[in-house]
C-alpha positions as CSV (number, residue, x, y, z in Angstrom):
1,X,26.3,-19.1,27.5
2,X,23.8,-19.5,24.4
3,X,20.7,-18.3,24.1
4,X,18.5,-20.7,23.5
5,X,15.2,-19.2,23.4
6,X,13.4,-19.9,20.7
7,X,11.1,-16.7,18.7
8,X,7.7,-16.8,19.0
9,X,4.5,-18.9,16.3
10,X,4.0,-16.3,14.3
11,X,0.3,-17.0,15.0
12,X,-0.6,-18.3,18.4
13,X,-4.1,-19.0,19.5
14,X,-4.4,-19.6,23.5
15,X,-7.9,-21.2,24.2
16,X,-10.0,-18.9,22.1
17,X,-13.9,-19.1,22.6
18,X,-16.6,-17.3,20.6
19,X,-20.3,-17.9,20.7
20,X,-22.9,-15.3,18.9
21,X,-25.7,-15.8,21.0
22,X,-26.6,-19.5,22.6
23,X,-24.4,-20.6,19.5
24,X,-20.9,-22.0,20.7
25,X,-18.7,-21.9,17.7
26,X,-15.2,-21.7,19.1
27,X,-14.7,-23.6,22.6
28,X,-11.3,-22.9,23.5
29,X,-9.2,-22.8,20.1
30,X,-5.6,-23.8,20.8
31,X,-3.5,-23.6,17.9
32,X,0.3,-22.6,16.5
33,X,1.7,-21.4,13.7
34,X,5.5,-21.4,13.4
35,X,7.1,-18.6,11.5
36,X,7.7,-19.4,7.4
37,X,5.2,-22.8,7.8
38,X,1.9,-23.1,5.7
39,X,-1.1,-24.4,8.0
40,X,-4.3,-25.8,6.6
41,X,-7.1,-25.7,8.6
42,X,-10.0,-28.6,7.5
43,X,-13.5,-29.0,9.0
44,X,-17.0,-29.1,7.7
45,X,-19.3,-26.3,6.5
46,X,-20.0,-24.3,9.9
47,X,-17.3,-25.5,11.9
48,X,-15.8,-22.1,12.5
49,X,-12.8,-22.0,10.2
50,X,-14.0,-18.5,9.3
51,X,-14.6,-17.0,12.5
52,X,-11.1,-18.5,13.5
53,X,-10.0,-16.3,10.6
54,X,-11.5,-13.3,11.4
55,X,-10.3,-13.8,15.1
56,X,-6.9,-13.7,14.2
57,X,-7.4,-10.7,11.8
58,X,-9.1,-9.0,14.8
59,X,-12.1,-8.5,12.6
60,X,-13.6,-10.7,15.2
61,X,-13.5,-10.1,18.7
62,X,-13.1,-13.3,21.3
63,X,-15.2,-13.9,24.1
64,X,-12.1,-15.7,25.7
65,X,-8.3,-16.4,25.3
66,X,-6.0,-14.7,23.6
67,X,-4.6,-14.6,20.2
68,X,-1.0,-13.5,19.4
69,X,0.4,-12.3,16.2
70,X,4.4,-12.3,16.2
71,X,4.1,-12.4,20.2
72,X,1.8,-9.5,20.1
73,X,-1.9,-9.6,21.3
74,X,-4.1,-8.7,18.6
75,X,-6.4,-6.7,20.3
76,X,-3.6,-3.9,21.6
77,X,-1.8,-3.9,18.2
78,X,-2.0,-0.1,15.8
79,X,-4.5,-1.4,13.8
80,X,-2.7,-0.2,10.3
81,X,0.3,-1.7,11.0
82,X,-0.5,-4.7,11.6
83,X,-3.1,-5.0,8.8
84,X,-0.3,-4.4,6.2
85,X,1.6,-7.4,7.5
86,X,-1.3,-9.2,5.8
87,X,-2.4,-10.7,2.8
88,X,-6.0,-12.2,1.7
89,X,-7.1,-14.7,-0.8
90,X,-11.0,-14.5,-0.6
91,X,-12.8,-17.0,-1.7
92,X,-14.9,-15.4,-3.8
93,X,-12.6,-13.7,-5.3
94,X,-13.9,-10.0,-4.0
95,X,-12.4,-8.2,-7.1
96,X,-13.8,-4.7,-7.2
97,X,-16.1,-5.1,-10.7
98,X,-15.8,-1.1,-11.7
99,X,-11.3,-1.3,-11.3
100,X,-9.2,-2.6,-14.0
101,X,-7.5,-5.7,-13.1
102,X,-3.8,-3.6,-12.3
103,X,-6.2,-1.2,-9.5
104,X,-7.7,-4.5,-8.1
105,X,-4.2,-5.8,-7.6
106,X,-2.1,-2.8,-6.6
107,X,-5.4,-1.7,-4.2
108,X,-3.5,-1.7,-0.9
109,X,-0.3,0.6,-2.9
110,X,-3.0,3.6,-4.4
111,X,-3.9,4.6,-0.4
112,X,-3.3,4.3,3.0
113,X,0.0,3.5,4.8
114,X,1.4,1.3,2.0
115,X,0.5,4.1,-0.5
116,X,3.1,4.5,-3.6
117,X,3.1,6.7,-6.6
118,X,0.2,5.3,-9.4
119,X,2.7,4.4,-11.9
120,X,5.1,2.3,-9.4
121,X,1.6,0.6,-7.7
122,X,1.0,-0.4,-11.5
123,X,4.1,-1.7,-12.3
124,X,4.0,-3.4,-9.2
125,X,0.7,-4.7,-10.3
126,X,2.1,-6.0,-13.6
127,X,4.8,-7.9,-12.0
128,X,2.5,-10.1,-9.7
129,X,0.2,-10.4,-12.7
130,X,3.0,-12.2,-14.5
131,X,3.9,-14.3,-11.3
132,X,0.6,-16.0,-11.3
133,X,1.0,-16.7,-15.3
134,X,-1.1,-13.2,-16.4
135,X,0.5,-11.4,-19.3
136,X,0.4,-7.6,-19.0
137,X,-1.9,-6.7,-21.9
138,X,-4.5,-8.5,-19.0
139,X,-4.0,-5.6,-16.6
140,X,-6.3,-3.1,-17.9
141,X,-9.4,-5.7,-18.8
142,X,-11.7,-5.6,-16.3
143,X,-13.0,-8.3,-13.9
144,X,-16.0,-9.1,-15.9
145,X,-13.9,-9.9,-18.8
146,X,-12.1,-12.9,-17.1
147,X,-12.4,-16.4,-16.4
148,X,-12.8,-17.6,-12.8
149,X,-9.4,-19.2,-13.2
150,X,-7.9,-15.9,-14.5
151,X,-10.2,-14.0,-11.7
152,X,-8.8,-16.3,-9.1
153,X,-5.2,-15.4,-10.3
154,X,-5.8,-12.0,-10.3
155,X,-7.1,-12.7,-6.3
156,X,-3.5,-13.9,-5.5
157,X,-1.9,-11.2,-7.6
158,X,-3.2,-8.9,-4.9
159,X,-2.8,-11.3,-1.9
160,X,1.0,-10.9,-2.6
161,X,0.9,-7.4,-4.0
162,X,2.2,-5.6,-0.7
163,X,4.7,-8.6,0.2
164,X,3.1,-9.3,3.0
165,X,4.7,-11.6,5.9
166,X,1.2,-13.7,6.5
167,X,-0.6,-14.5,3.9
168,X,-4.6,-16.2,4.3
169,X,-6.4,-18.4,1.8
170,X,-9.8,-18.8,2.1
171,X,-11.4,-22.2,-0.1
172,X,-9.1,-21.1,-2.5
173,X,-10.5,-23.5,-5.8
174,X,-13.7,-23.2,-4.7
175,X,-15.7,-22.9,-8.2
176,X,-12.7,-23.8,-10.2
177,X,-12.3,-27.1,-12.2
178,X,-10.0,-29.9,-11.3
179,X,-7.3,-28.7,-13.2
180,X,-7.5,-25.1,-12.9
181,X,-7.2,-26.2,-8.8
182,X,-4.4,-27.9,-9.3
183,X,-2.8,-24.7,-10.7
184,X,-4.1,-22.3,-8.1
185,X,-2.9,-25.4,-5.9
186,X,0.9,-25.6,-7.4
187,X,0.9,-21.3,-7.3
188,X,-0.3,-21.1,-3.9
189,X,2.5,-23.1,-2.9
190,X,5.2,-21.8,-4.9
191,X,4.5,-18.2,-3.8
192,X,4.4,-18.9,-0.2
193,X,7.7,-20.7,-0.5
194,X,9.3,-17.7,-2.4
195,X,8.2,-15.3,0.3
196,X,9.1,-17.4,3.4
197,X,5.6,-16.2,4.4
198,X,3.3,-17.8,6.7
199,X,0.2,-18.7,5.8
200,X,-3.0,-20.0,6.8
201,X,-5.5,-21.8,5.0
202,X,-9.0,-22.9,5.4
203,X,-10.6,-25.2,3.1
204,X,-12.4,-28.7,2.9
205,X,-10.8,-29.2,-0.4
206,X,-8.2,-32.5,0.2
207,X,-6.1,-31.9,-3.0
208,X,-5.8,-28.5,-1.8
209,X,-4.8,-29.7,1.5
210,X,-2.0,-32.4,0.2
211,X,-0.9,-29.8,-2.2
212,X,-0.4,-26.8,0.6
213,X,0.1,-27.8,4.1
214,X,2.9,-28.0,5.7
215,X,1.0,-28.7,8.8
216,X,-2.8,-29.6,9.1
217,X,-5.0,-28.9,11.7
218,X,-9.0,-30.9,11.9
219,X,-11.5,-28.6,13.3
220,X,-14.7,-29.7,14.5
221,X,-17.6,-28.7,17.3
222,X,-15.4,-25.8,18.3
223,X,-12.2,-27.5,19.1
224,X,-9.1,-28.6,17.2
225,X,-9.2,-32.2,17.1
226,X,-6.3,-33.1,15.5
227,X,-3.3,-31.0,14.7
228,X,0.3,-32.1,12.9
229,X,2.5,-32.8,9.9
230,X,0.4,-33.4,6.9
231,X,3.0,-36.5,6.1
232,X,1.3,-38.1,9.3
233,X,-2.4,-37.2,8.4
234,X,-3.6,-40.4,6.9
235,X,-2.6,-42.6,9.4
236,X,-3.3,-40.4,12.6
237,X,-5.7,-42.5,14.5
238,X,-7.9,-40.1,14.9
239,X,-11.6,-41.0,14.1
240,X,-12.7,-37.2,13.4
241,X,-9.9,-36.8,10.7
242,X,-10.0,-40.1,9.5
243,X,-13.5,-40.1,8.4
244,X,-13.2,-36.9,7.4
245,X,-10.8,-37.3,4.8
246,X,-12.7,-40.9,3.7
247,X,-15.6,-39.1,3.1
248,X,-17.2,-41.8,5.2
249,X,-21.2,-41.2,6.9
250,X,-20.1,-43.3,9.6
251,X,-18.0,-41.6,12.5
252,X,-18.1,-39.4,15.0
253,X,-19.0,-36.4,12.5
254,X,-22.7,-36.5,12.0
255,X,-24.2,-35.4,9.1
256,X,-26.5,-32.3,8.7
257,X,-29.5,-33.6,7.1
């Protein structure tokens, strides 16, 4: 007889609900993430695509539901091990200003569980600098020194250091000009492709969104509004997604005056 089950989202989010004081900003979150798919969470400033984030990360705790990681509850996981299945694209950047570009990218390999001998974390470090279109000589400049296209680089240099199995972007061209996004845009994708990782994105950027998703998710008062294929996004039906992606002031959204 064949087994037909099927393996678990790699990310699962069963009605997940967090307020910080009378402030309701997830009201039961129900969301999946298949294994190997790249999902792009879009919603206004404030909408909770961050504290989603953090959720899953377990930097955040819920108030209620549950969030699973691989079919695993994140809050009963060994903390350092499941940490290291991660990888991070802040949106700032967060490059450490007083580490040479090859420390800020092999960070995770110089300590901890993933530690590796300093010369093999730096040529590690090199190699992901020259996946994202860095040449080597680039690896001992410091942060300062570089553009914000080049920092931004350098960001998803050590988002993929580790070779991790998730990987999270968050805004990921914010700051950046149009055609600089369209090359963190045509990277990101690339990348994720070449792992097979799963990765999760949050942004209100829609070139981003076209040039990433694999599935989209619309976010909004706390709840997932809409969720599918990002082939089907502009003719969903839905009026929260719809005017969201026009740009319209009239809809359901209101806007914060």
């Amino acid at each position: 007889m064949t087994d037909t089950t099927s393996p678990p989202p790699m990310i699962e989010l069963r009605g997940v609900s967090k307020a910080f004081g009378p402030k309701e900003v997830l009201r039961g979150v129900d969301l999946v993430i298949p294994k190997g798919e790249s999902m792009v969470i879009i919603g206004g400033s404030g909408t909770g695509k961050s504290v989603m984030l953090k959720s899953v990360l377990g930097l955040i705790s819920p108030d209620a539901g549950q969030i699973l990681v691989d079919g695993k509850d994140v809050e009963k996981v060994e903390r350092d091990a499941f940490l290291a299945r991660f990888g991070m694209l802040f949106q700032g950047g967060a490059l450490f200003d007083s580490l040479p570009v090859w420390q800020n990218v092999s960070f995770r390999l110089l300590r901890g569980a993933l530690k590796r001998p300093r010369a093999e974390a730096r040529d590690i470090a090199i190699e992901k600098l020259r996946r994202v279109g860095l040449t080597p000589d680039v690896a001992d400049q410091f942060p300062a020194e570089l553009s914000g296209g080049m920092q931004k680089r350098v960001g998803l240099a050590r988002a993929i250091a580790a070779e991790p199995e998730i990987i999270f972007f968050d805004e990921p061209t914010t700051g950046l000009d149009p055609i600089m996004s369209g090359v963190i845009n045509d990277l990101i994708r690339e990348i994720v492709v070449e792992m097979g990782a799963t990765a999760m994105t949050i942004t209100h950027d829609m070139t981003s969104v076209r040039a990433i998703a694999d599935d989209v998710a619309m976010l909004h008062g706390g709840k997932i509004r809409w969720t599918g294929p990002v082939s089907d996004m502009d003719h969903s039906g839905d009026p929260y997604l719809t005017q969201f992606i026009s740009g319209s002031a009239d809809g359901p959204i209101e806007a914060v005056r």
